[in-house]
Backbone as a printed PyTorch tensor [residue, N CA C, xyz], in Angstrom:
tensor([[[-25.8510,  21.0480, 102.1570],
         [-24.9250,  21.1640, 101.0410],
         [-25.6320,  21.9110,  99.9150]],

        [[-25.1080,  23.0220,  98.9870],
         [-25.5370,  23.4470,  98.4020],
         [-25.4480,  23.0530,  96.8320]],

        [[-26.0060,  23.4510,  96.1540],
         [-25.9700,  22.5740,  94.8460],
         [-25.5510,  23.4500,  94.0320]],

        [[-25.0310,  23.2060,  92.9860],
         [-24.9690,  24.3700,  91.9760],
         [-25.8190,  23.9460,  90.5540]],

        [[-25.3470,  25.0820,  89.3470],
         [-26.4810,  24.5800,  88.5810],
         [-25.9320,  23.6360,  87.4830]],

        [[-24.4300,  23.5700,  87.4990],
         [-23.8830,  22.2860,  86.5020],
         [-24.7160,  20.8340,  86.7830]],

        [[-25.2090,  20.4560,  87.7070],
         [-25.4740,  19.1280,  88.5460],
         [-26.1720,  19.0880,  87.5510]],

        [[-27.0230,  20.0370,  87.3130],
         [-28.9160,  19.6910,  86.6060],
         [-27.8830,  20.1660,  85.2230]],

        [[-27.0090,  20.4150,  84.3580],
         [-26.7380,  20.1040,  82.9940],
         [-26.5310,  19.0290,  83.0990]],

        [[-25.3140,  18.4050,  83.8030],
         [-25.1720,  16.8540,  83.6560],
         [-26.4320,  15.9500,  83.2940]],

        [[-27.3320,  16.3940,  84.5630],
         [-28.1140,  15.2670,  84.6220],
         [-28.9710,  15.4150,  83.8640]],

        [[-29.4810,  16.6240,  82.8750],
         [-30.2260,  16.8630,  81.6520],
         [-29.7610,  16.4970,  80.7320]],

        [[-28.5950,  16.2110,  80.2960],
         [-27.6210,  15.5670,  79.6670],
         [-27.6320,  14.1540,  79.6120]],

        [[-27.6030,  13.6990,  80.5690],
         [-27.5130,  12.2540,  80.9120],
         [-29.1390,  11.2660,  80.6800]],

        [[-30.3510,  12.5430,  81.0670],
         [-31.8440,  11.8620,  80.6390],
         [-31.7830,  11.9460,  79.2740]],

        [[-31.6720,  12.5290,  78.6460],
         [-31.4650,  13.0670,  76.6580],
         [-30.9720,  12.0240,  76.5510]],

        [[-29.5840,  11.5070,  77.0140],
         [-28.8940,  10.2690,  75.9750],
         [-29.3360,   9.1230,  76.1070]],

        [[-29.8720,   9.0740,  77.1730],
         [-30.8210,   7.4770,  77.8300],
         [-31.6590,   7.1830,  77.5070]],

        [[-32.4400,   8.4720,  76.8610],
         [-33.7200,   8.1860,  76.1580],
         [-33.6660,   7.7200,  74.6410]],

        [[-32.8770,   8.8550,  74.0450],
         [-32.4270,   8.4830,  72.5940],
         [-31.9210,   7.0380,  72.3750]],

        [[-31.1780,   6.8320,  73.5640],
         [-30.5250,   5.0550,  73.3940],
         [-31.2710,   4.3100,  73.6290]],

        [[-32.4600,   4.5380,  74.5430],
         [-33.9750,   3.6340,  74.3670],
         [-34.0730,   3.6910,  72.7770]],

        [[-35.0500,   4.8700,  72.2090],
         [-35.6250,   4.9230,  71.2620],
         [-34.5610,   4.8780,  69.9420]],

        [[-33.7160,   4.1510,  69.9940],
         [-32.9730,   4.2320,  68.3720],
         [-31.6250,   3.2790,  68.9240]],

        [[-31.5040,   1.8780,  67.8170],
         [-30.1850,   0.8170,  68.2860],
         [-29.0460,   1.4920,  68.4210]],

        [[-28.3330,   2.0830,  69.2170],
         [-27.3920,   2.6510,  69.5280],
         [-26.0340,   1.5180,  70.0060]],

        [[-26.5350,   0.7170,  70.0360],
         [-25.4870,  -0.8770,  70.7320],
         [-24.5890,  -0.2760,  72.4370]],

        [[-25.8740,   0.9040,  72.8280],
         [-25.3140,   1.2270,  74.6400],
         [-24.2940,   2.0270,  74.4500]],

        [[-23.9920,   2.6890,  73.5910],
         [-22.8990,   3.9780,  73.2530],
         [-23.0820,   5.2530,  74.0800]],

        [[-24.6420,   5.6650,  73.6890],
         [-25.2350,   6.8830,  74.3480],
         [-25.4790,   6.4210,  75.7360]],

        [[-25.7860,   5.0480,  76.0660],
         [-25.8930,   5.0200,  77.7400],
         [-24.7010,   5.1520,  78.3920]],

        [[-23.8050,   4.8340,  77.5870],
         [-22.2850,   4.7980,  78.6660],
         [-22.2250,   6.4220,  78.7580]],

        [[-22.2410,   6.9900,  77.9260],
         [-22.4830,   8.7020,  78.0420],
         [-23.2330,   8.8400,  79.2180]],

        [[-24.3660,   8.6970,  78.3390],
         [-25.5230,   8.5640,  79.7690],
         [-25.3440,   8.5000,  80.9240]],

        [[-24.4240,   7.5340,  81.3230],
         [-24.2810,   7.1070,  82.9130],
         [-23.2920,   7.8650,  83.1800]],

        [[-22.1930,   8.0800,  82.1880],
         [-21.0850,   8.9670,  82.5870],
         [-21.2760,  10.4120,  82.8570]],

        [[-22.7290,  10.7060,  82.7640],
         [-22.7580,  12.1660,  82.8360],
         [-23.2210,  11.8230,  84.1810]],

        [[-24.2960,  11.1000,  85.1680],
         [-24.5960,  11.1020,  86.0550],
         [-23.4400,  10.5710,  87.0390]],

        [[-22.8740,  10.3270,  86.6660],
         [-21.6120,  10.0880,  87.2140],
         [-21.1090,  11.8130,  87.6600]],

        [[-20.9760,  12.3610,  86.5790],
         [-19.9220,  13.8530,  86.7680],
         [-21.2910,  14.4810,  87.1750]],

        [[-22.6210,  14.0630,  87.5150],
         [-23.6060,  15.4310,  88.2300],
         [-23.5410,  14.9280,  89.3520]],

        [[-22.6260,  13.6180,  90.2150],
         [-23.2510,  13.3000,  91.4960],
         [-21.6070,  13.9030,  92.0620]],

        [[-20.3230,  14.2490,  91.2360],
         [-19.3400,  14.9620,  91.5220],
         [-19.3390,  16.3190,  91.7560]],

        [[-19.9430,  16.6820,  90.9430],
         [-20.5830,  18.2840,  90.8240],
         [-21.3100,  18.2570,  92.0730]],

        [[-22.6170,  17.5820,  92.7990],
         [-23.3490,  17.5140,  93.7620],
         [-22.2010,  17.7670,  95.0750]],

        [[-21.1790,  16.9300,  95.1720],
         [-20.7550,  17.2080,  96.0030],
         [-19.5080,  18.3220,  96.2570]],

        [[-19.4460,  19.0850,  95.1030],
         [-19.1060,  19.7180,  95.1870],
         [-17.3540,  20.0900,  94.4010]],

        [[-17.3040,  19.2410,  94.3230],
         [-16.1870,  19.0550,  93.0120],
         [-15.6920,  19.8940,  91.9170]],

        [[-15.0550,  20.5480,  91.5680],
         [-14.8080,  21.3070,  90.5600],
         [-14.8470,  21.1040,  89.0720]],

        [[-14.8560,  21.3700,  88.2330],
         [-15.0050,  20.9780,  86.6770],
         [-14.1070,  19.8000,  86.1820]],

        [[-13.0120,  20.1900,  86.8310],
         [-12.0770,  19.4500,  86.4620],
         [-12.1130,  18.2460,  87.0990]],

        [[-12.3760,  17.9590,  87.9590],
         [-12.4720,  16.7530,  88.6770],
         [-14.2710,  16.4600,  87.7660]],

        [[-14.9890,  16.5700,  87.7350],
         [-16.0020,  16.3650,  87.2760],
         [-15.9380,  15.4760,  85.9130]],

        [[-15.1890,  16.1010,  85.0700],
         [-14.3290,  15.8470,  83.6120],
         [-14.2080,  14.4960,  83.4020]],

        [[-12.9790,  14.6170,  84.2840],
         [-11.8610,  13.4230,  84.8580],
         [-12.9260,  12.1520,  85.1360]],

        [[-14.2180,  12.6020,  86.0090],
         [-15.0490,  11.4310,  86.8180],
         [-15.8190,  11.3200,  85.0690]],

        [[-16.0890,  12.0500,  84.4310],
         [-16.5800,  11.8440,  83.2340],
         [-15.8070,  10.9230,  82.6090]],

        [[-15.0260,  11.4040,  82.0260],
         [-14.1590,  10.4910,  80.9970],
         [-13.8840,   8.8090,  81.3230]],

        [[-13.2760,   8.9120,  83.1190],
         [-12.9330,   7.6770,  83.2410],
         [-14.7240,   6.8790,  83.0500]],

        [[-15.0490,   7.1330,  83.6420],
         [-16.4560,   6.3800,  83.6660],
         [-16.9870,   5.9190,  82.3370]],

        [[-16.9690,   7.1120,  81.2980],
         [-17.2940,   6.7340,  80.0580],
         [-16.0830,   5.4770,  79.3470]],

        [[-14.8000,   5.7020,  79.5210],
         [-14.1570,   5.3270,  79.1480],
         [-14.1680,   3.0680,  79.8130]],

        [[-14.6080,   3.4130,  81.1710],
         [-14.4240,   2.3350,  81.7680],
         [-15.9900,   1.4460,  81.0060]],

        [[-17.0880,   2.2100,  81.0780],
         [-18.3810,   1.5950,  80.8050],
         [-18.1440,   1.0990,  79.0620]],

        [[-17.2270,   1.6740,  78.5480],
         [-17.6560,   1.6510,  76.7340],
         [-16.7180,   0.3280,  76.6590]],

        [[-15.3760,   0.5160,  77.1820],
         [-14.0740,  -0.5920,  77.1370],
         [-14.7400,  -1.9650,  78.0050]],

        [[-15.1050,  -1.7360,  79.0470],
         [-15.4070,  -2.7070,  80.3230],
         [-16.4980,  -3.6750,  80.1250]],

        [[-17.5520,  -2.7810,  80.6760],
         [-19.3150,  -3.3300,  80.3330],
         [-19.6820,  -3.5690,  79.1550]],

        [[-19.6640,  -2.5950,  78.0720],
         [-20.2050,  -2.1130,  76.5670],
         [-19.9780,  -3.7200,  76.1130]],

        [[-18.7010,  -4.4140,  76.0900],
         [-18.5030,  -5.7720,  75.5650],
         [-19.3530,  -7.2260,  76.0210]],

        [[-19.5190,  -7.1380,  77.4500],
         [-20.2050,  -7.7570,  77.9150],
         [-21.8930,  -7.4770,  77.6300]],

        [[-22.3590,  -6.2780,  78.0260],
         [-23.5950,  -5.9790,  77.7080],
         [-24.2340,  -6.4220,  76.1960]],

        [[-22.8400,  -6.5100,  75.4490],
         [-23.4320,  -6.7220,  73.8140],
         [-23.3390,  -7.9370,  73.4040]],

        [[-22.3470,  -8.6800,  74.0750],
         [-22.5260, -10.1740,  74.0600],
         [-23.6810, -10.6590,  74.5370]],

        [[-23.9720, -10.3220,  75.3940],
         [-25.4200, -11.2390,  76.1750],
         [-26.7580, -10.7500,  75.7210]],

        [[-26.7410,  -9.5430,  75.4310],
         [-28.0690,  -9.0260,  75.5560],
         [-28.6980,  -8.4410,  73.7520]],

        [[-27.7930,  -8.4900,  73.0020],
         [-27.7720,  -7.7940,  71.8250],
         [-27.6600,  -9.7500,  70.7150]],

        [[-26.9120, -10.6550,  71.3360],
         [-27.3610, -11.9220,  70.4400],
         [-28.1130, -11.9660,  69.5830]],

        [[-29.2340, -11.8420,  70.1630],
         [-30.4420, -12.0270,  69.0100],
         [-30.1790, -11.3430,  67.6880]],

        [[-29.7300,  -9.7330,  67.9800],
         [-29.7510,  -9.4030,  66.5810],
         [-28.6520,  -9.7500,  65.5280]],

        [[-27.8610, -10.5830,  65.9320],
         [-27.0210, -10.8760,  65.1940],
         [-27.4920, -12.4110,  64.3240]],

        [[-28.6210, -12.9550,  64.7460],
         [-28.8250, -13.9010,  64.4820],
         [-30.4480, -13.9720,  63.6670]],

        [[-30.2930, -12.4940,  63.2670],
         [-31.6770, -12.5180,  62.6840],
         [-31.5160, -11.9610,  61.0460]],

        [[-31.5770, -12.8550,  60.3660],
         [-31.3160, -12.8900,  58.8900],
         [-32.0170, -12.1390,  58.3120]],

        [[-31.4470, -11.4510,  57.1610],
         [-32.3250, -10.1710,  56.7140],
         [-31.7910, -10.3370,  55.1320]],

        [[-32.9590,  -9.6820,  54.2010],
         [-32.6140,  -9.7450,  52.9750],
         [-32.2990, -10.8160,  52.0960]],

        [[-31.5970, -11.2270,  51.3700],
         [-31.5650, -12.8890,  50.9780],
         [-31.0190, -13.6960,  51.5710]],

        [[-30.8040, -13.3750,  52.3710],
         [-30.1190, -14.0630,  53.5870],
         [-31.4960, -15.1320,  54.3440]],

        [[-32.3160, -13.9210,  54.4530],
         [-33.5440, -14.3440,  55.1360],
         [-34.7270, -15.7620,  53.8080]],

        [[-34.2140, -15.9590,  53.0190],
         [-34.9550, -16.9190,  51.9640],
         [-34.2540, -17.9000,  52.4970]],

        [[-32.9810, -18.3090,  52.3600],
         [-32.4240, -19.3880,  52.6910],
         [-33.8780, -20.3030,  53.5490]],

        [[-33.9430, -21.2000,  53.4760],
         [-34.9920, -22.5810,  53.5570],
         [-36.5290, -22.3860,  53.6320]],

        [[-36.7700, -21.6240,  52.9990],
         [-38.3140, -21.1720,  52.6220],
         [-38.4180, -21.7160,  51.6150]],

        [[-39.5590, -22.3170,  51.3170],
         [-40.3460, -23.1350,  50.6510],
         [-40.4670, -22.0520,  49.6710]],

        [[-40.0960, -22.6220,  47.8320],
         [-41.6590, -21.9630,  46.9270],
         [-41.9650, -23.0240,  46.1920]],

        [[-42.6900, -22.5030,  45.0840],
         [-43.6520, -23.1570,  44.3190],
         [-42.9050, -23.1590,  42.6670]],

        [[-42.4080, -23.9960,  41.7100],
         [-41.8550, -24.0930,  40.3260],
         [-43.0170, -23.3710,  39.7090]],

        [[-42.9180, -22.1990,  39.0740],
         [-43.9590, -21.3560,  38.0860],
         [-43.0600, -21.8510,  36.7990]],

        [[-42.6810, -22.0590,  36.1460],
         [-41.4730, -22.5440,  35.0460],
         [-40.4560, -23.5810,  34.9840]],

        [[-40.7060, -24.2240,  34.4580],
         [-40.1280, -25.8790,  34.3490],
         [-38.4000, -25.4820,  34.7260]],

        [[-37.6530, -25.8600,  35.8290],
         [-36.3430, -25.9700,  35.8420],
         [-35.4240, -26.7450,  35.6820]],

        [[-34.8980, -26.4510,  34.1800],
         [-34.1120, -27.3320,  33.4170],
         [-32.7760, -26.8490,  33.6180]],

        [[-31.8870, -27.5110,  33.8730],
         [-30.2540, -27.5670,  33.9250],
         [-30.1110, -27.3270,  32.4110]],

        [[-30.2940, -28.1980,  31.0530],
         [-29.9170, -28.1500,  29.8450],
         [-29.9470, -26.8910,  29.3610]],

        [[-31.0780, -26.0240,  29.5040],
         [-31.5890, -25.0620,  28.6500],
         [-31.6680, -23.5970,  29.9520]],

        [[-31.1210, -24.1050,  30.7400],
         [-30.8060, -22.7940,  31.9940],
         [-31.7350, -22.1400,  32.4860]],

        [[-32.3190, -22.5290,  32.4330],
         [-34.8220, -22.0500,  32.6860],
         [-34.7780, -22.2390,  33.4760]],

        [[-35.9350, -21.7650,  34.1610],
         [-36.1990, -21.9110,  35.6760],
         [-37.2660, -20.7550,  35.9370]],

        [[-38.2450, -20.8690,  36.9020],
         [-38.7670, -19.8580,  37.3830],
         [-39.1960, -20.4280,  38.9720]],

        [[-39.1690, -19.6430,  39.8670],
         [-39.5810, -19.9970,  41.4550],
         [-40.9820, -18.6810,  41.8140]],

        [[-41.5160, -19.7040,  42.4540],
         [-42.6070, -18.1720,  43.1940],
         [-42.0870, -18.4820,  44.7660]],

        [[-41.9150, -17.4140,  45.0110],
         [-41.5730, -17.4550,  47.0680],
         [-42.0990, -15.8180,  47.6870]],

        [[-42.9350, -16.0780,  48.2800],
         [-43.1620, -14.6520,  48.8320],
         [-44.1520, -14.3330,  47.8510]],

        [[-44.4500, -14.0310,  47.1370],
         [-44.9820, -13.2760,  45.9470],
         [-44.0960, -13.0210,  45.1840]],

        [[-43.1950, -13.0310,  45.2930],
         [-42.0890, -12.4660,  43.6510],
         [-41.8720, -13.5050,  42.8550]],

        [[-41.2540, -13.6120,  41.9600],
         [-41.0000, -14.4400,  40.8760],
         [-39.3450, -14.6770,  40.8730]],

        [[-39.1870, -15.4860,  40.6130],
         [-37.9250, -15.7870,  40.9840],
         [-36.9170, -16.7820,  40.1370]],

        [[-35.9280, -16.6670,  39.4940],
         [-35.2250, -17.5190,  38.4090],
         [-34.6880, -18.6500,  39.2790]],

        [[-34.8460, -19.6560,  38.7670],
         [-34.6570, -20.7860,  39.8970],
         [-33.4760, -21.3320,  39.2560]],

        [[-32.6240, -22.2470,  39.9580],
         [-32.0030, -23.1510,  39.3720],
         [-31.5500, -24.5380,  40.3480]],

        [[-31.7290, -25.8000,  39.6460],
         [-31.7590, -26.6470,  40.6670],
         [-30.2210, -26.9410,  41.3890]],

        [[-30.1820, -26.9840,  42.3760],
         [-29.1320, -27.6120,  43.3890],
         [-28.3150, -28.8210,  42.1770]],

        [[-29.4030, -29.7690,  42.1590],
         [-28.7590, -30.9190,  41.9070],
         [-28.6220, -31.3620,  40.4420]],

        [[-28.6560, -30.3480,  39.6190],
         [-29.1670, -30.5700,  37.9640],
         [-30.3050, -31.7900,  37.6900]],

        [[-31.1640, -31.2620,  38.7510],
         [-32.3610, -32.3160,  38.2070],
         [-33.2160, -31.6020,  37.5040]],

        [[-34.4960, -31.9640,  36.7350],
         [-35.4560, -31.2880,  35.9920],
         [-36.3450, -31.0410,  37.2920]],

        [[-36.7300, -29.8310,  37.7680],
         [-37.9200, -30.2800,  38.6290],
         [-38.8470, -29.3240,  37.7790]],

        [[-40.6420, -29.5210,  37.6230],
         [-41.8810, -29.4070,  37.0100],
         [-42.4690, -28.4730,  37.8020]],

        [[-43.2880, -27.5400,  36.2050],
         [-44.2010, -26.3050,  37.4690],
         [-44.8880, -27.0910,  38.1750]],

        [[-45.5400, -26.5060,  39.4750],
         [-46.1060, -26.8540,  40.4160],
         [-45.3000, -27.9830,  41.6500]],

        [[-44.1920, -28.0970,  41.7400],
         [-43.1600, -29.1060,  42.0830],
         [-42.8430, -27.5670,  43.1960]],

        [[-43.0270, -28.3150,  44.4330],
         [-42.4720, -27.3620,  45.6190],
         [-41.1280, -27.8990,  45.8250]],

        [[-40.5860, -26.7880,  46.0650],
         [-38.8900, -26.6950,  46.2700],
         [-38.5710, -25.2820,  47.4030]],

        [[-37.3290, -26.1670,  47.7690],
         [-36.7180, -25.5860,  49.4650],
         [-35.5610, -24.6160,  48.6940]],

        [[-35.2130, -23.5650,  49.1410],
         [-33.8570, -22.7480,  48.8730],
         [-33.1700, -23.3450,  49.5080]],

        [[-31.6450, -23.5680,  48.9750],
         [-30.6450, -23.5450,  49.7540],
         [-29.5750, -22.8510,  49.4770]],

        [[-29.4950, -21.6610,  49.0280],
         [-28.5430, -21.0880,  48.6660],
         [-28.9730, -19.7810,  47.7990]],

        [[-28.7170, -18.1370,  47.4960],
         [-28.7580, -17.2520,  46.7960],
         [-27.6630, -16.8570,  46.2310]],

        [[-28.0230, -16.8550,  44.9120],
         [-26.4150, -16.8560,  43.9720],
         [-27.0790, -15.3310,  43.2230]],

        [[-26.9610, -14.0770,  43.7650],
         [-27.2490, -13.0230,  43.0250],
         [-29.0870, -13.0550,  43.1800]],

        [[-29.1470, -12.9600,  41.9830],
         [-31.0000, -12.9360,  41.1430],
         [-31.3590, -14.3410,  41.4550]],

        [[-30.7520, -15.2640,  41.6120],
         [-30.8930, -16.6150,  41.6420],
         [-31.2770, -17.3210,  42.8860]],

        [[-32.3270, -18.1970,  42.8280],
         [-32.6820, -19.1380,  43.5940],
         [-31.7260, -20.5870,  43.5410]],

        [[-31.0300, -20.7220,  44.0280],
         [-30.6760, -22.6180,  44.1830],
         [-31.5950, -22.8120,  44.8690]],

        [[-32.1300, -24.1350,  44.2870],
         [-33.6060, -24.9650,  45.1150],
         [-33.2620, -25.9960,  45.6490]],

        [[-33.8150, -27.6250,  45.4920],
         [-34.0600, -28.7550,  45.5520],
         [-35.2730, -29.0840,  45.8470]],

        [[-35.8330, -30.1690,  45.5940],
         [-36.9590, -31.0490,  45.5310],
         [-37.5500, -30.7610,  47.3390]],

        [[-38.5380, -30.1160,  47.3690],
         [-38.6670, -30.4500,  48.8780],
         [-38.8970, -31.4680,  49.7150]],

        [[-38.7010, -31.6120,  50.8290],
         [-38.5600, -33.3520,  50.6600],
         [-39.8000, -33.8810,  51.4240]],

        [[-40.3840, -34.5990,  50.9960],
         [-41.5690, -35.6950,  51.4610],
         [-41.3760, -35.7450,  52.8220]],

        [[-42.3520, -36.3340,  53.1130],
         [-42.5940, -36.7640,  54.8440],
         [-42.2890, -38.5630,  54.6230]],

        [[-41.9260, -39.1050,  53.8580],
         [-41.6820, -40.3010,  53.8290],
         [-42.3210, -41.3760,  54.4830]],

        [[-43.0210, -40.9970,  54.9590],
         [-43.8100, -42.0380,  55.7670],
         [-43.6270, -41.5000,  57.1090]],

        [[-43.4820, -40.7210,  57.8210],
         [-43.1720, -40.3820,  59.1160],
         [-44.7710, -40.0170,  59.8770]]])
C-alpha cells in the first residue's frame, strides 16, 4: 500500500498538539485534536480521500471533546479543583497577634506568612499580641481569626 504525504501532516500535527497538551494545562482540548488527527492520518494511510479524512476528523474530535473530555476531567483533573489558591489558601493557617485585637476600637494586627495582616476577631473577643490565632474566614484586607484552640489535655 502506498502512502501519501498528508498521513505524515496529520501525524505531525497530531505529535505538536500532544506535546503542547503535556507541557501547558490545556484540560485534554489539544489531545482530543491530537488523537483526532491520528485518527484522519490512519484514514489517509489507507487511502481515503480528504474528505472522508475530514469527516474521520471532526467526528472523532467531536466524539473525544463531548464523550471522553467529561469523564477524563472528572477523574483525573479533581485535584486541581481542590487546591486553594490566594486567600482562599489562608483559610485555617495559624498566625501570631502583632497588635492587640480589639472589637471596641476596630485594631487588630495578624502576622501569617510573613505579611502583616489587620485582624479582626470572629467572636468580638479581645485577643493579646503574642496570642496565636486560626483564620476562619477573609473579608477583603481582613483576617477573621479566633483563639487557637489548646490541646486540652489530649
Amino acid at each position: 500500500m502506498m502512502t501519501n504525504h498528508i498521513v505524515y501532516i496529520w501525524l505531525a500535527l497530531a505529535i505538536i498538539l500532544i506535546i503542547v497538551e503535556i507541557v501547558t494545562p490545556g484540560g485534554f482540548v489539544l489531545a482530543c485534536i491530537g488523537i483526532s488527527c491520528i485518527a484522519s492520518g490512519a484514514a489517509s494511510y489507507l487511502g481515503f480521500n480528504v474528505t472522508i479524512q475530514i469527516i474521520t476528523f471532526s467526528i472523532t474530535a467531536l466524539t473525544l471533546f463531548f464523550g471522553i473530555r467529561p469523564f477524563f476531567s472528572k477523574y483525573f483533573m479533581q485535584s486541581a479543583h481542590r487546591i486553594k489558591t490566594n486567600v482562599e489558601a489562608l483559610v485555617g493557617r495559624t498566625g501570631l497577634v502583632s497588635e492587640r485585637i480589639d472589637p471596641a476600637t476596630n485594631k487588630g494586627r495578624v502576622l501569617l506568612g510573613g505579611e502583616d495582616w489587620k485582624g479582626l476577631s470572629e467572636s468580638d473577643q479581645v485577643i493579646d499580641v503574642g496570642e496565636k490565632v486560626i483564620v476562619v474566614k477573609v473579608d477583603g484586607a481582613k483576617l477573621i481569626v479566633q483563639h487557637f484552640p489548646t490541646n486540652g489535655g489530649d
